[in-house]
N, C-alpha and C positions, 0 to 999 in steps of 0.2 A: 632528537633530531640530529641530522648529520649531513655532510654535505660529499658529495661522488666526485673524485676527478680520476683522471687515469690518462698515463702514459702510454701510448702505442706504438709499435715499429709500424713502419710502414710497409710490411704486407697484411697487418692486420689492417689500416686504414685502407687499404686498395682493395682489398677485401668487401669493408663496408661498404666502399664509394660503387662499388657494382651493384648492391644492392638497392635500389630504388624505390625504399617506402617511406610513404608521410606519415603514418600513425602506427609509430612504432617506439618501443624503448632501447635506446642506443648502448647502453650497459649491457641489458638482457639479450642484446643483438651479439655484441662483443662475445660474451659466453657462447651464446649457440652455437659461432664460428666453431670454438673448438679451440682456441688456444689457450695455453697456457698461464693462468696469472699467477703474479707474484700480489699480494696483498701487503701496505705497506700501512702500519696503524701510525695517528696522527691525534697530536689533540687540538681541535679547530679551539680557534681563539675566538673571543664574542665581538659579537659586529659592535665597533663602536661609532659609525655613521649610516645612517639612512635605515631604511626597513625592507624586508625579504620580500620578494614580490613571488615567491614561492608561494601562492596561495594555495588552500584547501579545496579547490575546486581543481586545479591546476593537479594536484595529486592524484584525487579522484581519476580526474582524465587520461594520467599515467597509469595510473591501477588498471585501470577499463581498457587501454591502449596494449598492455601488456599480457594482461589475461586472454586477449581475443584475438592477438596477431602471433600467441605464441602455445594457446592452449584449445581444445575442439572440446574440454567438459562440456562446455554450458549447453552445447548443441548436444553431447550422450545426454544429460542430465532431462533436457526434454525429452528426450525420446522414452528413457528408461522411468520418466513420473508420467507420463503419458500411456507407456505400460502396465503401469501397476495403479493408476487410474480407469483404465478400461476394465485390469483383470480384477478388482475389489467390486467394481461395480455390475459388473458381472454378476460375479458373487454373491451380492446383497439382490439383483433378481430374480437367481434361479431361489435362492433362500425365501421371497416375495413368494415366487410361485411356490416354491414347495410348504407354504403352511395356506395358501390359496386352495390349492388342489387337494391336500392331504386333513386340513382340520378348516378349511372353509373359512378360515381368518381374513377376510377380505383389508388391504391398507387402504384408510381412504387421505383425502387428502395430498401433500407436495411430495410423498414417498417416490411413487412413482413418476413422477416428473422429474426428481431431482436424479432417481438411477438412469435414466434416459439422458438428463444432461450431462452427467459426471460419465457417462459411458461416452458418449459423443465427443465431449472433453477429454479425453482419455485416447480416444483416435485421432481430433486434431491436433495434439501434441504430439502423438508419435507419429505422424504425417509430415507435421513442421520437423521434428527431428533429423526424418529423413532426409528432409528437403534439403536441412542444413547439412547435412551431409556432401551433399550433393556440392553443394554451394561452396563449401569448405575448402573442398577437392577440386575446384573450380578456381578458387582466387590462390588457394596452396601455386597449383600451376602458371596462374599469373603473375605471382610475385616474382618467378625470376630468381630464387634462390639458389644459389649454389647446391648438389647434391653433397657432397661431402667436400671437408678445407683439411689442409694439414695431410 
């Protein structure tokens, strides 16, 4: 565990101050500007009053805060499991039908339910994908970011 502080000139802080997000990570904001850091190593000394109100949840929230105001995976990541959910299940029908029609092997039972659902699954993830696309591209332009610093 380790503790962040950082020094800034103040066009970097003026910098920040125009940007106007609440759930955001201030560090990883600093970086995206584009400037230049100098990295100073330190050996934090152990707290010897009170306890860290740094909680595990608190982390988490940064983690989640960080990943989602500064990265658009999770919305490919639906999209593209959502693809290859559709095109396996696919797949696994036309392979239904082809021992259906060819050697008369009838599936009985949740087979064909479940390639009917996992197909359907498989387009509204790549729907939502889109969507979040959309959406992405949408808040990208409301935050009001600077296009380029420095």
């Amino acid at each position: 565990m380790g503790s962040t502080f950082f020094l800034a000139d103040r066009q970097v802080i003026d910098e920040v101050n125009k940007i106007h997000e609440k759930n955001t990570n201030l560090m990883t904001l600093v970086f995206w500007l584009g400037y230049q850091a100098v990295l100073i190593p330190y050996v934090r000394r152990k707290r010897t009053k009170g306890k860290s109100r740094w909680t595990f949840g608190k982390k988490i929230k940064l983690f989640v805060d960080t990943f989602v105001s500064f990265s658009y995976f999770p919305i490919r990541l639906f999209s593209f499991l959502g693809i290859i959910y559709a095109v396996i299940s696919f797949f696994l029908w036309d392979c239904h039908l082809f021992f259906l029609l060819t050697f008369g092997i009838e599936v009985q039972g949740w087979v064909p339910m479940m390639l009917v659902l996992t197909f359907t699954a498989g387009l509204q993830m790549t729907l939502l994908g889109i969507l979040g696309e959309y959406l992405w591209r949408t808040l990208d332009e409301a935050r009001g970011r600077p296009l380029f610093c420095n």
